[in-house]
N, C-alpha and C positions, 0 to 999 in steps of 0.2 A: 523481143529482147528487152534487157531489163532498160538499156537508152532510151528503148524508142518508148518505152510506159514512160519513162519521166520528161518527155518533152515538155508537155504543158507550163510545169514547174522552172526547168529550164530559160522557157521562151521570158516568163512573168520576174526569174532573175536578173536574165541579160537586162531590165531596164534599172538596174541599181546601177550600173558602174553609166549610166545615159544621162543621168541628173534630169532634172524637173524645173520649168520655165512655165508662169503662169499668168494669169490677168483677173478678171472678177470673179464674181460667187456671188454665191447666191441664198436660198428658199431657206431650209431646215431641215427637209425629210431625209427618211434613209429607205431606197428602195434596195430589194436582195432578189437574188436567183439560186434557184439551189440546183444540185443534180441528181439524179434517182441513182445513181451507182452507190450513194452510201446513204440510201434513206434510213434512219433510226439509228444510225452512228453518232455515237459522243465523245467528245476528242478528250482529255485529260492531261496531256503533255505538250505543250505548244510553244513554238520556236516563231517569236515577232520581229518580223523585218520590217523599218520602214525606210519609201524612200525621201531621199534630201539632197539639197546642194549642200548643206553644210550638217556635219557632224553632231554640232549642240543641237539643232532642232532634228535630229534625229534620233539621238539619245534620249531626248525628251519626251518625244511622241513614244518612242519601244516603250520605256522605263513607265509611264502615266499607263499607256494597255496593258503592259504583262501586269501591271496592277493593279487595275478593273478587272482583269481575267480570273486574278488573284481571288479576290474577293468574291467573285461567281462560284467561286468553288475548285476554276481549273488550275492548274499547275502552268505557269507560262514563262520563259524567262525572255528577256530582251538581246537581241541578235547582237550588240556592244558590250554587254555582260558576258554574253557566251564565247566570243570570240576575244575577249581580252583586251578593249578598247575599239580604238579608232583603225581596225584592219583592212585591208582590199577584203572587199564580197566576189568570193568567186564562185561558182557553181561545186568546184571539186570541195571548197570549205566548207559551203553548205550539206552537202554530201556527209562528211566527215563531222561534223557537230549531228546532224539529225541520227547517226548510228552510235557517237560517241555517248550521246545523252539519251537516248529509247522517245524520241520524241514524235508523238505519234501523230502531228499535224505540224502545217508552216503555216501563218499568216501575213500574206503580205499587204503593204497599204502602202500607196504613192495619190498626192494631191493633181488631179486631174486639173484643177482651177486656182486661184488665191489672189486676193488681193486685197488694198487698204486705202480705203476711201474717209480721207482726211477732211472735217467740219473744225470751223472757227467759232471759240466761243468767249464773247467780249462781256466784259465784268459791268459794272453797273456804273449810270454814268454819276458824277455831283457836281455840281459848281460852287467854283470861289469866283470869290470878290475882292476887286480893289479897286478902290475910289480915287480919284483922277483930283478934284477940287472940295470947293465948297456948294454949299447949294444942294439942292434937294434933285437937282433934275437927274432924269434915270438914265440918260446918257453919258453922263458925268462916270459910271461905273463901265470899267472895261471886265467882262464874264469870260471865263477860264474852265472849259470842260474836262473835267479831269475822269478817265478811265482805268479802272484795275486793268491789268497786264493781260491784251488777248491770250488765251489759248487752244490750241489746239490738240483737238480727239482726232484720234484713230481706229474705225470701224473694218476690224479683220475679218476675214471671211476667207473660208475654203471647202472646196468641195474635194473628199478622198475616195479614191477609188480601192476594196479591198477586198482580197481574193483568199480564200483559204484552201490549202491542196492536204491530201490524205502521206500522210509519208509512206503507208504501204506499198502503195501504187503508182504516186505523184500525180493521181487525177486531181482538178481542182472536184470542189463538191460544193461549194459554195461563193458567193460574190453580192457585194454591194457598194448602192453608190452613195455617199453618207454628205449632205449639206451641213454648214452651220455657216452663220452671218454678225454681222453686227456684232461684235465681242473687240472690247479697249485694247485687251493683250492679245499676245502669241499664246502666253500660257490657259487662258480661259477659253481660246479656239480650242487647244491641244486637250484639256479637257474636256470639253461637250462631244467634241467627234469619239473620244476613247469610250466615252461613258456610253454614247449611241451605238454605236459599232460592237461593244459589247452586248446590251440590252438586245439588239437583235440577232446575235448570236442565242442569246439564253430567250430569246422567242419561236426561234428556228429549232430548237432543242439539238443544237450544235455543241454546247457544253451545259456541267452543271448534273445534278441530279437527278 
């Protein structure tokens, strides 16, 4: 029956409305798996869900992929695009945008790990002086180390977890697991995972030409 084909898909939904709790990260690589039910299949229409506790950094992560995806060649829109904003993810809307729009793949990605390991960085030190009396002696000068204003870096890291299913069937056919580390922003994380996560889709000949 056509439910019980789309479970896989289903199950990999139910964890959008579950929200996402994380701690460190890690390395850099991007490991994948693929599945032989759609060997030599290339996807052209794809419908990008990610998951998030918060809205903005989900918006941000879809909109940055469907625009790597963009630029590979495939047709991709962002699941906050398609659906008209900030809406509940339900299985039935999901249903209803992949027939509404002929989208012939889903990609999903939710962060397995994350975290921000905060270093202090103190300015350079100089000293002043000021002379107390007369006379030459060197203890006569009380020294004042004066420091530019510490601050503080933030080293982001996340590890995503990302599954793509066939809308024909709602088999998954593909999955990986994408590191990146050490990055100041949010936005230059959301960047490197988009651009990796792509590049090995168009290594896998998942999209593209």
């Amino acid at each position: 029956m056509r439910r019980s084909r789309q479970r896989y898909l289903f199950l990999a939904l139910a964890a959008l409305s579950a929200g996402i709790s994380g701690c460190s990260a890690s390395t850099g690589n991007v490991s994948t798996e693929r599945a032989s039910s759609h060997e030599g299949t290339r996807f052209s229409n794809i419908l990008v869900i990610g998951v998030a506790n918060d809205y903005e950094g989900r918006s941000r992560f879809e909109r940055k992929l469907a625009s790597e995806l963009k630029a590979a060649g495939t047709d991709a829109t962002a699941l906050y695009i398609a659906a008209g904003g900030n809406e509940p993810v339900e299985r039935e809307a999901i249903e209803a945008l992949v027939k509404a729009n002929g989208y012939d793949a889903v990609l999903i990605s939710k962060p397995l790990s994350r975290g921000a390991d905060p270093s202090m960085k103190t300015g350079s030190a100089a000293t002043k002086t000021s002379r107390k009396g007369g006379g030459i002696d060197l203890f006569r000068y009380d020294y004042e180390e004066l420091n530019e204003p510490a601050t503080w870096n933030m080293d982001f890291s996340v590890t995503i977890s990302t599954e793509l299913f066939a809308a024909s069937d709602s088999q998954s056919v593909w999955a990986a697991e994408t590191k990146v580390s050490k990055k100041e922003t949010r936005e230059e994380l959301i960047n490197e995972a988009s651009e990796k996560i792509v590049r090995q889709l168009k290594r896998d000949r998942l999209i593209g030409h």
